[in-house]
RODO-2510 file (C-alpha; in nm, 4 decimals, decimal comma):
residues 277
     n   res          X          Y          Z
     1     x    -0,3138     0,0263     0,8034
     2     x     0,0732     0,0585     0,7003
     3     x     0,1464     0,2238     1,0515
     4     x     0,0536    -0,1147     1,1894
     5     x     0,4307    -0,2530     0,9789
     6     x     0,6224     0,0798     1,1486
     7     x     0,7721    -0,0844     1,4800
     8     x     0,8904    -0,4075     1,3168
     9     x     0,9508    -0,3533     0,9584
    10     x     0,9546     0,0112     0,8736
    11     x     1,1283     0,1385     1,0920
    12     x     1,4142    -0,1046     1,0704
    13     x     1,4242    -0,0860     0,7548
    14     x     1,4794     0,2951     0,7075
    15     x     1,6924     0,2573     0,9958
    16     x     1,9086     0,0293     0,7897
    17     x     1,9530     0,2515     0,4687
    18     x     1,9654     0,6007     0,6302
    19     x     1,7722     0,7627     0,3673
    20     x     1,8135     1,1491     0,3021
    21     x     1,4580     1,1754     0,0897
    22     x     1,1518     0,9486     0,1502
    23     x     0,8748     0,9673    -0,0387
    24     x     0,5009     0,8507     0,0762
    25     x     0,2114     0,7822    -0,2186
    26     x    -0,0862     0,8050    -0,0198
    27     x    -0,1343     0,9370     0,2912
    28     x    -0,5018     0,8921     0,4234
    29     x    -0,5647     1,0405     0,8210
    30     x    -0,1785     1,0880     0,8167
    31     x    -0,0875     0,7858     1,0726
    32     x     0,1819     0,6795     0,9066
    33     x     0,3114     1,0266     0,8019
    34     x     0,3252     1,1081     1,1225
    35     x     0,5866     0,8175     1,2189
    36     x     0,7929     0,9389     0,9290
    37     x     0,8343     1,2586     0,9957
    38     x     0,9279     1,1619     1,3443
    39     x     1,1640     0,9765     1,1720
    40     x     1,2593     1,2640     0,9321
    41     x     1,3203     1,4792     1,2730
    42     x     1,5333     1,2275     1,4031
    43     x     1,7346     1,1754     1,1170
    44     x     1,7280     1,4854     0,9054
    45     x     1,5441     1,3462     0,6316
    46     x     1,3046     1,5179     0,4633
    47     x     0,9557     1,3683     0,3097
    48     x     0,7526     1,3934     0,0058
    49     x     0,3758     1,3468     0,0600
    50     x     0,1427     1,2524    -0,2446
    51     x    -0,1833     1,2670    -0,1979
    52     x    -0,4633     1,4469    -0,3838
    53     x    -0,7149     1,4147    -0,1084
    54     x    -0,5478     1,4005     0,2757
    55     x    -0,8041     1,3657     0,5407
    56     x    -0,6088     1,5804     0,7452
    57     x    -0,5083     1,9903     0,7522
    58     x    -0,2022     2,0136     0,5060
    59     x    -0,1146     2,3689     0,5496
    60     x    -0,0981     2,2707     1,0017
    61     x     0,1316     1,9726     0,9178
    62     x     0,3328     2,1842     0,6968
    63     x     0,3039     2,4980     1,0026
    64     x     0,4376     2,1754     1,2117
    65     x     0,6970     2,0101     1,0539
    66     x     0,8237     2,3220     0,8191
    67     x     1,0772     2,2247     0,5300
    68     x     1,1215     1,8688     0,6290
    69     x     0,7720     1,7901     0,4837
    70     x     0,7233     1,8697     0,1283
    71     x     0,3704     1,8100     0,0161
    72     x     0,2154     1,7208    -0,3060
    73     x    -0,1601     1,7353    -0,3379
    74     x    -0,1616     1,5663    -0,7025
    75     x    -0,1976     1,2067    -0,8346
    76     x     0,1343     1,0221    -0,7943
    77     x     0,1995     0,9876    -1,1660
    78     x     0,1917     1,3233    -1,2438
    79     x     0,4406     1,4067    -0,9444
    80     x     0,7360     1,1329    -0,9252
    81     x     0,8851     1,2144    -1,2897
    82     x     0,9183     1,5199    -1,0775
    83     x     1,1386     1,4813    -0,8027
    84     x     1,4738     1,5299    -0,7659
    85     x     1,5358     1,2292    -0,5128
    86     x     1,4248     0,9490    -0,2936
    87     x     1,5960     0,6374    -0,1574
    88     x     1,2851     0,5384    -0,0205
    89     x     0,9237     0,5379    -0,1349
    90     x     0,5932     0,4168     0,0094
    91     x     0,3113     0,2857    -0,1960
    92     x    -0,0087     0,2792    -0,0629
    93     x    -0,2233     0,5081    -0,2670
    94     x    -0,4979     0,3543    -0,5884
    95     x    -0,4726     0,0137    -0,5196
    96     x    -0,5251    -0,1179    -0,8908
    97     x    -0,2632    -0,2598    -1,1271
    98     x    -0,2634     0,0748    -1,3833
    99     x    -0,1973     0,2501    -1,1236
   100     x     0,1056     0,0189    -0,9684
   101     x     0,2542    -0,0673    -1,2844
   102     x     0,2778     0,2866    -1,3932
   103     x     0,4260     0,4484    -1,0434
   104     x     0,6900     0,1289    -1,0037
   105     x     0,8421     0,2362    -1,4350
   106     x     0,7817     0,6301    -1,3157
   107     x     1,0097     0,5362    -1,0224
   108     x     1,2870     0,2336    -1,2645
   109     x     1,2706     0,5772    -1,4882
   110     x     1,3445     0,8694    -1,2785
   111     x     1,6168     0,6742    -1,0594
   112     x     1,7743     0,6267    -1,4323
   113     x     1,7378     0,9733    -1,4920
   114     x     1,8914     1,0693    -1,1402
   115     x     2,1732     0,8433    -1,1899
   116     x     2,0637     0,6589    -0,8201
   117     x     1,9774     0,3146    -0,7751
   118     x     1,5705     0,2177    -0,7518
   119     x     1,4841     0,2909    -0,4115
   120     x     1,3978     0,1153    -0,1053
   121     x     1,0395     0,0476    -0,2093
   122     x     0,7331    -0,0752     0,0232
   123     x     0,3941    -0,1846    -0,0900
   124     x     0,0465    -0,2145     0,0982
   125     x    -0,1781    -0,4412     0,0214
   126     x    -0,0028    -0,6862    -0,2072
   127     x    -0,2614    -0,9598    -0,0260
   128     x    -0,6462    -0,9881     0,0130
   129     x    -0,8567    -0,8228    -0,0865
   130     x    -0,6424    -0,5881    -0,3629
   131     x    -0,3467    -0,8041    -0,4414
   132     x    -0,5300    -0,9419    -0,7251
   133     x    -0,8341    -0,7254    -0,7463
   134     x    -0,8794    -0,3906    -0,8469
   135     x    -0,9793    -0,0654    -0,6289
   136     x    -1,0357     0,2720    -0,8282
   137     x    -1,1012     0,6021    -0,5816
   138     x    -1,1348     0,7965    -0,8697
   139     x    -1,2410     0,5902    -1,2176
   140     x    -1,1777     0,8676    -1,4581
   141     x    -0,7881     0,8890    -1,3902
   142     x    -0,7866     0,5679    -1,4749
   143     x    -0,7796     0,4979    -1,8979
   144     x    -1,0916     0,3119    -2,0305
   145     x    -0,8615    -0,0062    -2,1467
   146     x    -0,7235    -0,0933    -1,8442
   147     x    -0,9882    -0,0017    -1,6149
   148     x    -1,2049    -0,3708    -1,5575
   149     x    -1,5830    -0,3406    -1,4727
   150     x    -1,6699    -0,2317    -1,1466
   151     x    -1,9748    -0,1730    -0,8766
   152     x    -1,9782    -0,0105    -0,4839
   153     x    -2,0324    -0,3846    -0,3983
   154     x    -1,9107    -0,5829    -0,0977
   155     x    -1,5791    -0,8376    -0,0938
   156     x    -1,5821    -1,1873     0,1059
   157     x    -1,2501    -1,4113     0,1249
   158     x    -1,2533    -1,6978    -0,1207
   159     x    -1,5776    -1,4967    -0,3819
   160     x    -1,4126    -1,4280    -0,6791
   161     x    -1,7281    -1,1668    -0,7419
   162     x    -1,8826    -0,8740    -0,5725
   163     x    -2,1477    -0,9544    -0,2895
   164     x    -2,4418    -0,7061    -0,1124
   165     x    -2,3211    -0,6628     0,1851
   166     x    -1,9285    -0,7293     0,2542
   167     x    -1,6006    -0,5555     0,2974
   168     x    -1,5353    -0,2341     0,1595
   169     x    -1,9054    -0,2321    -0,0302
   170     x    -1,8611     0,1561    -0,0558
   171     x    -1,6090     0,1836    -0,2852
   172     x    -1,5228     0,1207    -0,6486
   173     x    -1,4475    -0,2480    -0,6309
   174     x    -1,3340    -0,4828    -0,9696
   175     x    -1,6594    -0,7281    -1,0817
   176     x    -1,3560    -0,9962    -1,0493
   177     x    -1,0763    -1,0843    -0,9249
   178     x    -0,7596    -1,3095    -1,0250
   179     x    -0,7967    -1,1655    -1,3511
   180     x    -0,4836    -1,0302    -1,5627
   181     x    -0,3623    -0,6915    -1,5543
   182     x    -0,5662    -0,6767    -1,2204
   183     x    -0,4594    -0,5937    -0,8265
   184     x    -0,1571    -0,4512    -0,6640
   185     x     0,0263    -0,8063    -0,6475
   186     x    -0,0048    -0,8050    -0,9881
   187     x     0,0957    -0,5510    -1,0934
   188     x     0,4254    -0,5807    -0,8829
   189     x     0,4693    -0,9369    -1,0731
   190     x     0,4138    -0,7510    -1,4401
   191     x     0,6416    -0,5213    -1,3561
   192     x     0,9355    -0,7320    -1,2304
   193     x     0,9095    -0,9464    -1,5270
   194     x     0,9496    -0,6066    -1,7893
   195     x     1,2191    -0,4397    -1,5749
   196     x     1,5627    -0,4011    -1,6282
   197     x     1,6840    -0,3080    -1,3001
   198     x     1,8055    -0,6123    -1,0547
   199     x     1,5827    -0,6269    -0,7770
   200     x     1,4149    -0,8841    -0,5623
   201     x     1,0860    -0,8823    -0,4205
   202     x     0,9655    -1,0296    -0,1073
   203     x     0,6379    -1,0700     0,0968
   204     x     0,5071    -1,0489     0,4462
   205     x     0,1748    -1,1792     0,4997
   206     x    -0,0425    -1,0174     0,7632
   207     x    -0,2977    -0,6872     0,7671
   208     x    -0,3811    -0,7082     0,3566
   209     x    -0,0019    -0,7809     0,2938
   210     x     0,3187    -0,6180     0,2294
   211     x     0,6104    -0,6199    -0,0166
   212     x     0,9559    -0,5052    -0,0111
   213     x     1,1637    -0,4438    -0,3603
   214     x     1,4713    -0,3891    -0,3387
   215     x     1,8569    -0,3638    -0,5817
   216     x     1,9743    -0,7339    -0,5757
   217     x     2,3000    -0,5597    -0,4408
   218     x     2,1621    -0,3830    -0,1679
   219     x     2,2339    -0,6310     0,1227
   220     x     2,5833    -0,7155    -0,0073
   221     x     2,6750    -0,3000     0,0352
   222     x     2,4596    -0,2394     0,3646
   223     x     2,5096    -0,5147     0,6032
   224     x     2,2243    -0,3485     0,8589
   225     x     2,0077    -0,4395     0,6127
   226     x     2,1153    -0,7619     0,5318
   227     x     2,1075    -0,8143     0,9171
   228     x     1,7171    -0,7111     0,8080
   229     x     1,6737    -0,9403     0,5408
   230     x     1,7500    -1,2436     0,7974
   231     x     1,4711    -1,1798     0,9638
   232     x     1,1950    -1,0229     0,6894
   233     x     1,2819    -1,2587     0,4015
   234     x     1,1135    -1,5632     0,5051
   235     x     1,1699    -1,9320     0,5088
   236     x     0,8482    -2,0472     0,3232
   237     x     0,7113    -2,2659     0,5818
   238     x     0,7219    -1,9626     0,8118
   239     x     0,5385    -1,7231     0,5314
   240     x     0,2632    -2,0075     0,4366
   241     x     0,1887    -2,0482     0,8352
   242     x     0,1617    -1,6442     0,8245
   243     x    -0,0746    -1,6674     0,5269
   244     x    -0,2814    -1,8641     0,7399
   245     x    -0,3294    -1,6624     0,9899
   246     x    -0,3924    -1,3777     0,7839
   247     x    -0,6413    -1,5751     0,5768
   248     x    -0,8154    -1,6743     0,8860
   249     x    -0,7900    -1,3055     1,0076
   250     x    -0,9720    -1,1382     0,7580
   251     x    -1,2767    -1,4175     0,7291
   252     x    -1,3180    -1,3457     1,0661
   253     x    -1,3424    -0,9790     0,9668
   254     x    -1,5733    -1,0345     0,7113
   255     x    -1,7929    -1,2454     0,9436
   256     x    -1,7921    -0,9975     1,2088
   257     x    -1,8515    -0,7366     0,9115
   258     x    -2,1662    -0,9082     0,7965
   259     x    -2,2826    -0,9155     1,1556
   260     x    -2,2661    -0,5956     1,2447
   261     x    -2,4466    -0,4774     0,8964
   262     x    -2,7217    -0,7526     0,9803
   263     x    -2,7660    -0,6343     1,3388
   264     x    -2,7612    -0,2386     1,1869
   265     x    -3,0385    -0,3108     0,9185
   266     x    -3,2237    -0,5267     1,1945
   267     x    -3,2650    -0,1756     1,4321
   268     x    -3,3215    -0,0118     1,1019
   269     x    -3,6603    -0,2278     1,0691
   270     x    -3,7448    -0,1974     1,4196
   271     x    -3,7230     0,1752     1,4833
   272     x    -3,3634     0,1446     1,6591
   273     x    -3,4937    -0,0954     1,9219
   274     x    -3,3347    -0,4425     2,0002
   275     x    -3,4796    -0,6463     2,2457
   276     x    -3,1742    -0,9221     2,3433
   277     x    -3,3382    -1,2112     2,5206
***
């Protein structure tokens, strides 16, 4: 779903700060990695991959691509304390606020480390359904006291609980959302407010949401992307009207979600025959 932000946002905005390292937490079917590392060819960059379960064959992308991919098949945590650099990072990997929280100090930490500034950082789902609700792929790597109750239950815009049959019903979904300590959004928010770095945080509504962090100073020492800023960091008329759409986006999702599953368990009953009168 991030590959759908690569022609207007990404793009430009790597564009802007001509990074030398980027660095991708979660990587999925690879759609997205594979508009980086056309990028990386481009601009001889080089990207980090983290990801402890790709849907794709590692060892051809890295037959493919050769040093300008460096993979990681580990849990992001246990990787970025690791690296020796990155001016920008991706996050779109465990969508729960441990998980968030924990990779945004591991990055404030390891910039500190590397004498750099934080990085150029861009975050998935910062809106519905994760931005204040937890999603755990794997509950274990997640410590008891900050994991919140959870069931392979169904989401619906504007339920604050679980239902039968809705979005995403196959994975490990919070009981509740708009809870503290709980969803991506959140966890951005907690960890702005306990940072010491200066950075500013913006938001683009549209397909689950995205945010952009960022060094305060960044726009005053790059003017391409304060040329990018004009356009990304929105009046908030402009970003409540996008809301809207989204919102309205995704209930039509749901709807046509429910539908489907109604019309699948309805050929389930009859054998796989539908007779449409």
């Amino acid at each position: 779903m991030m590959g759908l932000f690569w022609d207007a946002i990404t793009e430009p905005a790597l564009a802007a700060i001509k990074p030398r390292t980027i660095v991708e937490i979660g990587s999925h079917e690879g759609i997205s990695t594979r508009s980086l590392m056309a990028f990386c060819a481009k601009h001889d960059t080089v990207l980090h991959v983290i990801d402890p379960a790709p849907d794709y064959d590692v060892s051809a992308w890295e037959n493919e691509f050769g040093k300008r991919l460096v993979y990681h098949k580990a849990l992001s945590l246990e990787v970025l304390p690791t690296l020796e650099r990155f001016d920008a990072i991706f996050v779109d990997g465990d969508h729960n606020w441990y998980t968030v929280t924990r990779e945004l100090k591991a990055i404030e930490d390891r910039s500190r480390e590397l004498s750099q500034p934080f990085p150029l950082t861009l975050l998935h789902d910062i809106g519905w359904p994760y931005g204040r609700r937890d999603l755990y792929y794997n509950p274990s790597t997640i410590p008891a006291e900050f994991r919140h109750p959870f069931a392979n239950r169904g989401l619906r815009p504007g339920v604050p609980g679980l239902v039968e049959r809705g979005f995403n019903d196959h994975q490990n979904n919070a009981v509740m959302e708009k809870t503290p300590r709980n969803g991506v959004l959140t966890g951005v928010e907690d960890f702005l407010k306990e940072t010491q770095e200066n950075l500013r945080f913006i938001q683009v509504p549209g397909f689950h949401g995205l945010g952009i962090i960022f060094p305060e100073q960044l726009p005053t020492e790059n003017s391409e992307f304060a040329q990018f800023l004009k356009i990304w960091d929105l009046p908030e008329p402009i970003r409540q009207f996008m809301q809207l759409v989204e919102t309205s986006r995704v209930e039509f999702q749901a709807n046509a979600n429910e539908l489907w599953m109604t019309i699948q368990q309805i050929a389930a009953q009859s054998g796989g025959r539908i007779q449409v009168q």
